[in-house]
KEKE-3310 file (N, C-alpha, C; in steps of 0.2 Angstrom, whole numbers, plus 5000, padded with zeros to 4 digits):
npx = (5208:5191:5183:5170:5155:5147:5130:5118:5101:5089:5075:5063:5067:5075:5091:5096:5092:5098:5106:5098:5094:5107:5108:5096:5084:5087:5091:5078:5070:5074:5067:5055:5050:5053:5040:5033:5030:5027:5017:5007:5009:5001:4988:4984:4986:4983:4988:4989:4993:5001:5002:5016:5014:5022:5036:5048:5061:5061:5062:5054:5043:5051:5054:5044:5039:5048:5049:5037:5034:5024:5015:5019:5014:5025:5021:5026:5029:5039:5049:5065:5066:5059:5067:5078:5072:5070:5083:5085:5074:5075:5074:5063:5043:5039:5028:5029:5021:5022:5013:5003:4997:4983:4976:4977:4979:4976:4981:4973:4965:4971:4976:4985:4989:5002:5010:5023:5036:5031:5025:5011:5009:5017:5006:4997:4986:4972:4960:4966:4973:4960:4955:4965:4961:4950:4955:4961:4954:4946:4956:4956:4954:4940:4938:4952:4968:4975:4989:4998:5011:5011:5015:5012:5004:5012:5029:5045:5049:5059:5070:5084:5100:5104:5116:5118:5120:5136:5141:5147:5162:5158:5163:5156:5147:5132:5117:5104:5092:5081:5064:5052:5037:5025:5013:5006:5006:5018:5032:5047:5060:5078:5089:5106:5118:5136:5153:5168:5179:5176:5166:5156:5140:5122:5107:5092:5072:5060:5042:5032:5014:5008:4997:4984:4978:4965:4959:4964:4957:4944:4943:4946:4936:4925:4929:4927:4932:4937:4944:4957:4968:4975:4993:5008:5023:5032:5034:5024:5014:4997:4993:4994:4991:5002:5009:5022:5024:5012:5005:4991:4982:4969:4954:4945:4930:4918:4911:4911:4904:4915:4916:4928:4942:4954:4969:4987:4995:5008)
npy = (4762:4763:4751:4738:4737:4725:4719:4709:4706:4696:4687:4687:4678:4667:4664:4668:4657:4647:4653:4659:4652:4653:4667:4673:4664:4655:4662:4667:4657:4650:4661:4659:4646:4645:4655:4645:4633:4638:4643:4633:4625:4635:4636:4622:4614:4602:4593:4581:4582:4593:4609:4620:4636:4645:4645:4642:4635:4625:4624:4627:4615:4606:4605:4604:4591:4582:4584:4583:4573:4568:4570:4582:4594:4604:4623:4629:4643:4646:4635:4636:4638:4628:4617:4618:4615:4601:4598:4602:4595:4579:4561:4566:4567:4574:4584:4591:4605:4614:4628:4641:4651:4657:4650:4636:4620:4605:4588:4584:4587:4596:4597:4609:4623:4633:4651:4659:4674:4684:4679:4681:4696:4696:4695:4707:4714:4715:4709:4696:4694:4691:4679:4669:4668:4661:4650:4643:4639:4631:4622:4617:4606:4602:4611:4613:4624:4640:4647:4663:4675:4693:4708:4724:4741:4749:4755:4757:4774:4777:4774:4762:4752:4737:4726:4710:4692:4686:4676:4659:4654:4660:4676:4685:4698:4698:4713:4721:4730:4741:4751:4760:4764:4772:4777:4772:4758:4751:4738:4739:4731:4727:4713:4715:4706:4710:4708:4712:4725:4721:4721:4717:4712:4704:4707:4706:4708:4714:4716:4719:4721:4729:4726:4731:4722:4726:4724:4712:4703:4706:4699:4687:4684:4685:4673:4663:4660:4656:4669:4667:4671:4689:4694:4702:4701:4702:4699:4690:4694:4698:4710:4728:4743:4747:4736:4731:4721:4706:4691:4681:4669:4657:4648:4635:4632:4626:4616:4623:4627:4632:4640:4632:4634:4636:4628:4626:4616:4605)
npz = (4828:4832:4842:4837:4846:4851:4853:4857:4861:4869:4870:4882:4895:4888:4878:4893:4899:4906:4915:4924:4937:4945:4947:4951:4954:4962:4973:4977:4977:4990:5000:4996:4997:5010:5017:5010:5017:5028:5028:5025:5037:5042:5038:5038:5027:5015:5004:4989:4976:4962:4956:4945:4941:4927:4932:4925:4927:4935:4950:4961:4956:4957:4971:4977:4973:4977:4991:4997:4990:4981:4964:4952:4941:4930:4923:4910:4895:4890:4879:4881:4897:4902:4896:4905:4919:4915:4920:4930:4938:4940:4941:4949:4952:4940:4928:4915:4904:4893:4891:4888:4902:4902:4897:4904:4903:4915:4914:4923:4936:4951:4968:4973:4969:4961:4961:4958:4962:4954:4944:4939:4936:4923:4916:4906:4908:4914:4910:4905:4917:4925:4918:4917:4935:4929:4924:4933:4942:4937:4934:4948:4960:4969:4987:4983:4985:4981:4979:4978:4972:4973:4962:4969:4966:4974:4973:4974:4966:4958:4947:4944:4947:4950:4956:4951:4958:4955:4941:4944:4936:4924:4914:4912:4918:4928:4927:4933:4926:4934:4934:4937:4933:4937:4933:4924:4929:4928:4926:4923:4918:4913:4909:4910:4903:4904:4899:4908:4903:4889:4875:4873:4873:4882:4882:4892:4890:4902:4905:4918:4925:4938:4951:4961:4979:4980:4967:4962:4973:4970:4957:4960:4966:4958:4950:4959:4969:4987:4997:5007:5017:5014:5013:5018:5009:5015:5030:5032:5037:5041:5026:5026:5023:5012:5004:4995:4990:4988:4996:4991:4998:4991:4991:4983:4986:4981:4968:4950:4937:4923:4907:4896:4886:4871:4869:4869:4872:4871)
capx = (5202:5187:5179:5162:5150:5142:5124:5114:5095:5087:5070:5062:5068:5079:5096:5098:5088:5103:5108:5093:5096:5111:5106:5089:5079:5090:5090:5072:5068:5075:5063:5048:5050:5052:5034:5026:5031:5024:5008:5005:5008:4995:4980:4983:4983:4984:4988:4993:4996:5000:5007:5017:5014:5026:5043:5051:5064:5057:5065:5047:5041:5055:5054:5036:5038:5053:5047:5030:5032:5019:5015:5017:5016:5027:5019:5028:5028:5047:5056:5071:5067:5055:5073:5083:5067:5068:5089:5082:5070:5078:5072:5056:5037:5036:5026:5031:5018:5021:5005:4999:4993:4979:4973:4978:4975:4981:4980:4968:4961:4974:4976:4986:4991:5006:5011:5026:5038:5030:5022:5005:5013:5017:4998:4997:4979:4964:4956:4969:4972:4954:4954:4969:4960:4946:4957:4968:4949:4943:4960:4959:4950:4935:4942:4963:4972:4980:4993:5002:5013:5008:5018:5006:5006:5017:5033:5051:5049:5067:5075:5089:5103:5106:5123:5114:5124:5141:5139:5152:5163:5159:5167:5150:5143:5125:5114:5099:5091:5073:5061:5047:5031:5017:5008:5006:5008:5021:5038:5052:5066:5082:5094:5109:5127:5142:5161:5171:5185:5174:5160:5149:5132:5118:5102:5082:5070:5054:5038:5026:5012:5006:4989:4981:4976:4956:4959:4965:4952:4939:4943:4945:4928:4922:4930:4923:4936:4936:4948:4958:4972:4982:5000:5013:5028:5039:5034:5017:5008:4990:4995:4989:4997:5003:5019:5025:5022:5008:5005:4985:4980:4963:4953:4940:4927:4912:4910:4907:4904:4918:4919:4934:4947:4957:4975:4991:4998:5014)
capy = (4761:4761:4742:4739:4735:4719:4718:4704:4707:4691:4687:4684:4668:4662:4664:4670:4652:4643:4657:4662:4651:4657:4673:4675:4657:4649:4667:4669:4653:4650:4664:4656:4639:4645:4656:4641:4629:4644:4645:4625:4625:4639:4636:4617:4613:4596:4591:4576:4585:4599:4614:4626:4638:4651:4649:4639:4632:4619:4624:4623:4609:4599:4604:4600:4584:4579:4587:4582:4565:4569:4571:4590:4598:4611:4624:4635:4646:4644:4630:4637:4638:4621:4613:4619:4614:4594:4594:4604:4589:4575:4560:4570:4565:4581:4581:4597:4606:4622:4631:4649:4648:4661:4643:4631:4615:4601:4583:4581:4592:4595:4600:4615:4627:4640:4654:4665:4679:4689:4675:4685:4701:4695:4697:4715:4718:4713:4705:4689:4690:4684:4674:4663:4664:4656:4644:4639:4637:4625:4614:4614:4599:4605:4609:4613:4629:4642:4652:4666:4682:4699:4713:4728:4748:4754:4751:4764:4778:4777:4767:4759:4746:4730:4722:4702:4688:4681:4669:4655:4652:4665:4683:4691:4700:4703:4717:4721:4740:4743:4756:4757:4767:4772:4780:4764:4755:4746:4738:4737:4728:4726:4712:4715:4705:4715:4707:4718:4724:4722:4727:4711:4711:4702:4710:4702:4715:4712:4720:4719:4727:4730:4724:4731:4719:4724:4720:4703:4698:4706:4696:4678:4680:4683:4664:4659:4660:4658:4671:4664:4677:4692:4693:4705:4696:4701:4698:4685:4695:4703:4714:4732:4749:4746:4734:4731:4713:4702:4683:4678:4662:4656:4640:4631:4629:4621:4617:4631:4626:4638:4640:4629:4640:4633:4629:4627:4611:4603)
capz = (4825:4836:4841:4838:4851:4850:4858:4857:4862:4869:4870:4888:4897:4881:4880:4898:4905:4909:4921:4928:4942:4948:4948:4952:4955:4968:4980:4977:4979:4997:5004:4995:5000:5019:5015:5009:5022:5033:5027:5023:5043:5047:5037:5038:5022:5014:4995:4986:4969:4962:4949:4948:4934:4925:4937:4922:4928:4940:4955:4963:4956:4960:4979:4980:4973:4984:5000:4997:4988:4976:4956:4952:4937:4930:4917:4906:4888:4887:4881:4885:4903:4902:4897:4911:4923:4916:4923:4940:4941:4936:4948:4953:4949:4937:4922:4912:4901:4888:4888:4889:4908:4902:4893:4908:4906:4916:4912:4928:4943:4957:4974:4974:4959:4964:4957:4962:4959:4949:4937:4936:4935:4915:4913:4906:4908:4918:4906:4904:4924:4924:4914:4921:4936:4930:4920:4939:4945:4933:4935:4953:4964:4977:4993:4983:4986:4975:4981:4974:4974:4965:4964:4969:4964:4981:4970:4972:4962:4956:4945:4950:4946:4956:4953:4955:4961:4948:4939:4944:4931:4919:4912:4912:4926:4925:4930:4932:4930:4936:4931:4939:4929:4941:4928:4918:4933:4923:4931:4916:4920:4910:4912:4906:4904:4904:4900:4909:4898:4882:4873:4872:4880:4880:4889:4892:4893:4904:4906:4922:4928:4946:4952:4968:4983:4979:4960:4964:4977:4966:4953:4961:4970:4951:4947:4964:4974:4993:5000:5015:5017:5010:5019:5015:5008:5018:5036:5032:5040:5036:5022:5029:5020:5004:5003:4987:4985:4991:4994:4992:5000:4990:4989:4978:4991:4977:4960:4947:4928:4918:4903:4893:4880:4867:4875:4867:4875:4869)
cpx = (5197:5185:5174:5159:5146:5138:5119:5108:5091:5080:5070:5064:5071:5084:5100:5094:5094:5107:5105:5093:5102:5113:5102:5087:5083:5090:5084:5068:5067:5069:5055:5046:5050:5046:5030:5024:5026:5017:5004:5003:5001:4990:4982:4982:4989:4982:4990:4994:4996:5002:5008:5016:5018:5033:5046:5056:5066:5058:5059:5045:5044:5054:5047:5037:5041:5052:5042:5028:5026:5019:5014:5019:5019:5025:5022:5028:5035:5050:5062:5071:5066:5064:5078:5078:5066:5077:5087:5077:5068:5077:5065:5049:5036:5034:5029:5028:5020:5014:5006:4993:4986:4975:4973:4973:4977:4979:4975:4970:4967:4973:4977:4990:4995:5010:5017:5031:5038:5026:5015:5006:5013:5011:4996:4991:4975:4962:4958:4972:4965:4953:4958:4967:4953:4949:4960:4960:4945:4949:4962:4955:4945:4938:4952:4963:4976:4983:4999:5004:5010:5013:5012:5009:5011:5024:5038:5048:5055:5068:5080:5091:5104:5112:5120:5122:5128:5140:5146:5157:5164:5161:5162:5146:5137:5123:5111:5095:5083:5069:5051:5041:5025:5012:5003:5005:5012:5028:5042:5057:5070:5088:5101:5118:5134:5148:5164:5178:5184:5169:5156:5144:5128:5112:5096:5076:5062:5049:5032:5021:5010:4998:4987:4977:4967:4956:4959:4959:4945:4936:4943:4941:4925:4924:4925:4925:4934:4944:4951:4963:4974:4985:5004:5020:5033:5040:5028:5014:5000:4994:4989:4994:4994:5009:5019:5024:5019:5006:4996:4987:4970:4961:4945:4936:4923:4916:4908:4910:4908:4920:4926:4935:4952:4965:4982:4996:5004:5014)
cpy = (4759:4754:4743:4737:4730:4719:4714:4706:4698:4692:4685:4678:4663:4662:4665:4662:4652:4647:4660:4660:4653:4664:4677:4670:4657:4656:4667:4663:4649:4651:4659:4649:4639:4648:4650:4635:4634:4644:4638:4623:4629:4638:4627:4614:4607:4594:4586:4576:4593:4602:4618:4629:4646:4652:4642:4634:4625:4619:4621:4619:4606:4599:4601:4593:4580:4577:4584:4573:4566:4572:4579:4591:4605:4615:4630:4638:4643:4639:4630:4635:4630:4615:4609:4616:4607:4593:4596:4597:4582:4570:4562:4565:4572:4580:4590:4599:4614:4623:4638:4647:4653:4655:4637:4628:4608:4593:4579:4587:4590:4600:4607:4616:4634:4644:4661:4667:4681:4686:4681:4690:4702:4696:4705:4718:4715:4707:4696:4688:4687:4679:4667:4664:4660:4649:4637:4635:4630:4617:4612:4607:4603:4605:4612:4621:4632:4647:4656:4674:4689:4705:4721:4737:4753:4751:4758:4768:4780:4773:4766:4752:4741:4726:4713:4696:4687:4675:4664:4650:4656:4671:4687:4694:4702:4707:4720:4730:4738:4749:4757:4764:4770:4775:4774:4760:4747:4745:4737:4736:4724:4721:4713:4712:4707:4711:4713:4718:4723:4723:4722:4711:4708:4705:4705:4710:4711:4717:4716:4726:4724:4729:4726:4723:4718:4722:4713:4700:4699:4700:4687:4679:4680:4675:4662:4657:4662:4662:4670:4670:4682:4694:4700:4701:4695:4697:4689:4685:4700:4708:4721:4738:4747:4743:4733:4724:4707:4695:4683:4670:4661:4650:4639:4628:4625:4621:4623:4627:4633:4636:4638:4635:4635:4633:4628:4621:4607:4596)
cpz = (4831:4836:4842:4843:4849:4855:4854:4863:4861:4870:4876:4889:4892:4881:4887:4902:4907:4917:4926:4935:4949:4950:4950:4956:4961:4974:4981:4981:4986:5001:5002:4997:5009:5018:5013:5014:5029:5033:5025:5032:5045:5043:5036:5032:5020:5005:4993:4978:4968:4956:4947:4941:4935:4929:4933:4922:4934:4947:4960:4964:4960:4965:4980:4977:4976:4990:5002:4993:4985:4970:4956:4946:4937:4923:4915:4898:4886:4886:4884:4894:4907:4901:4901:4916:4920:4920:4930:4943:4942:4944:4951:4948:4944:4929:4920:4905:4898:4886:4892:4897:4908:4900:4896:4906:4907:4913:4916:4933:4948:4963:4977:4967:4965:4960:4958:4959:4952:4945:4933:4934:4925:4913:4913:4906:4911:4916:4904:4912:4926:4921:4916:4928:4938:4929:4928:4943:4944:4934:4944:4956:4971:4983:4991:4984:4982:4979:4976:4974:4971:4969:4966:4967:4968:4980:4971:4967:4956:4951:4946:4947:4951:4950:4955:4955:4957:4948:4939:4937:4924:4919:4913:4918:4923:4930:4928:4933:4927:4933:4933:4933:4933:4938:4926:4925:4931:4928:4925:4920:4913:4913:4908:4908:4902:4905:4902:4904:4890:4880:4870:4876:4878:4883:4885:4893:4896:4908:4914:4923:4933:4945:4961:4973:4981:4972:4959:4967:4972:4961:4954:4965:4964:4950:4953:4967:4980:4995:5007:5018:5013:5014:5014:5015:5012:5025:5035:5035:5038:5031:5024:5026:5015:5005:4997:4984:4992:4991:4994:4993:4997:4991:4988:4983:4989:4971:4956:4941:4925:4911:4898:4887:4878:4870:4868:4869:4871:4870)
residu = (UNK:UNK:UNK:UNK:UNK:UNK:UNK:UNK:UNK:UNK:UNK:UNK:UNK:UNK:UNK:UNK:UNK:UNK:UNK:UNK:UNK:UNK:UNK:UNK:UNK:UNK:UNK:UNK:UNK:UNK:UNK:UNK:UNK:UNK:UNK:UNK:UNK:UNK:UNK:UNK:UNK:UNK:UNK:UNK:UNK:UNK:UNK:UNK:UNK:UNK:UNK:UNK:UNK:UNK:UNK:UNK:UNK:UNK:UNK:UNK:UNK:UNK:UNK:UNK:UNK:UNK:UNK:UNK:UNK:UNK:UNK:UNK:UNK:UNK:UNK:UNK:UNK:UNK:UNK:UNK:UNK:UNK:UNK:UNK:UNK:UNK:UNK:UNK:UNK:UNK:UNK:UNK:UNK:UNK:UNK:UNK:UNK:UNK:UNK:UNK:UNK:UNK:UNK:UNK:UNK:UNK:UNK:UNK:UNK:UNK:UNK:UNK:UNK:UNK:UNK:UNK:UNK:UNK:UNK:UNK:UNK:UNK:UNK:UNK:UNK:UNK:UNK:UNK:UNK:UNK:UNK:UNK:UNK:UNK:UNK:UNK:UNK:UNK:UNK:UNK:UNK:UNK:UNK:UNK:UNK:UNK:UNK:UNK:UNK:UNK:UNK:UNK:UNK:UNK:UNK:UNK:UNK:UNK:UNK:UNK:UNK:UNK:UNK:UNK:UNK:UNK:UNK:UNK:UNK:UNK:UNK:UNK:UNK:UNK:UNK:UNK:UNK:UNK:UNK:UNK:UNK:UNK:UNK:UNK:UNK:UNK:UNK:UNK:UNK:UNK:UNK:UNK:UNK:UNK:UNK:UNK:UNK:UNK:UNK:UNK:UNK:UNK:UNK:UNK:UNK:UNK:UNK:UNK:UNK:UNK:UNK:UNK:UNK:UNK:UNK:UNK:UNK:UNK:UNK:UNK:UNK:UNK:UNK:UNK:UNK:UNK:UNK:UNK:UNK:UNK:UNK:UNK:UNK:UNK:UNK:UNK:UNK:UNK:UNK:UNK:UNK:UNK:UNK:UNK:UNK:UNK:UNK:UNK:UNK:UNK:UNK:UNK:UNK:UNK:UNK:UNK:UNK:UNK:UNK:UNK:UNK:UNK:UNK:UNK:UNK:UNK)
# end
């Protein structure tokens, strides 16, 4: 008698938090935390709050609060993740908000607003990446600094498996298949956990899209954004070609009256 296949279909960042770090967050987050330290060094830049929006499970935050001895929010949609991101920051000054970052709104004006791997990416249209960043506009403080990654359209044409790190302790090997779209300029990426030996799975599925370098700048000199850098992620140097994923360095030079939107706050 044949055995059935059990497949369980998770919802983005839900049943897979608890593992995201293991497998994802804690490799990623390494490189990003030497990039920000880099770039905090060269433009001189000086904060005493901050917040990280969309990397749910606080890794972030907590570094900035620790590193930095300073109040940082962390903002996310996902309880699940927001969960996992109150044991990650346990100890830390972090305030932790569930809200739709398309409708940020913090409990007060901060210094710097950061936003990485991939966060903006989940905004599948133009029209709600401007919007969030007028909304990063409105919560920052004259003078604060927003920084953030973006995957861009010069993306493998292939798709393609990645076996990601195991997870200690567990049966399930996860892994990860890509897909990239250049049509669509869309990124589909499937996580999926495989016991070996049986026929249990669970998969996440996640959609991006890619945003060009001029799209982006375009868009946050519309908020009113001053332009300080764009780097290529990989080296952090001027971004020239086309690399596949971009850091902008912006900042809130004046005031600008923007328009308030209905938020979602928890």
């Amino acid at each position: 008698m044949q055995q059935a296949i059990s497949h369980r279909v998770a919802g983005p960042y839900t049943e897979l938090a608890a593992m995201y770090d293991a497998t994802l967050g804690v490799p990623f987050f390494v490189g990003t935390r030497r990039a920000f330290e880099e770039l905090v060094r060269r433009y001189g830049i000086n904060f005493r709050s901050a917040a990280d929006i969309g990397r749910g499970t606080g890794l972030f935050a907590g570094y900035l609060s620790r590193r930095w001895s300073i109040p940082t929010y962390a903002v996310d949609r996902s309880p699940a993740m927001l969960a996992i991101a109150m044991l990650n920051c346990t100890g830390c000054e972090v305030g932790f908000l569930q809200q739709d970052i398309r409708c940020l709104q913090l409990p007060q004006p901060v210094d710097l607003v950061t936003a990485n791997f991939d966060t903006l990416n989940y905004l599948l249209n133009g029209p709600d990446l401007r919007q969030t960043f007028r909304r990063i506009y409105v919560n920052l403080r004259v003078g604060g600094y927003f920084i953030f990654d973006l995957i861009t359209p010069c993306q493998p044409q292939d798709s393609y498996l990645v076996r990601m790190r195991p997870l200690p302790g567990s049966a399930f090997e996860p892994r990860q298949q890509i897909l990239w779209d250049g049509l669509r300029r869309l990124l589909f990426t499937t996580i999926v956990l495989h016991k070996p030996g049986a026929f249990a799975l669970i998969s996440e599925s996640h959609v991006e899209r890619a945003y060009s370098p001029l799209q982006a700048t375009r868009w946050l000199g519309t908020a009113r954004f001053l332009i300080r850098d764009i780097l290529d992620a990989r080296t952090l140097r001027m971004a020239t070609g086309c690399p596949p994923r971009i850091i902008i360095v912006a900042q809130k030079p004046h005031e600008y009256p923007a328009r308030c939107c209905q938020t979602g706050v928890h």
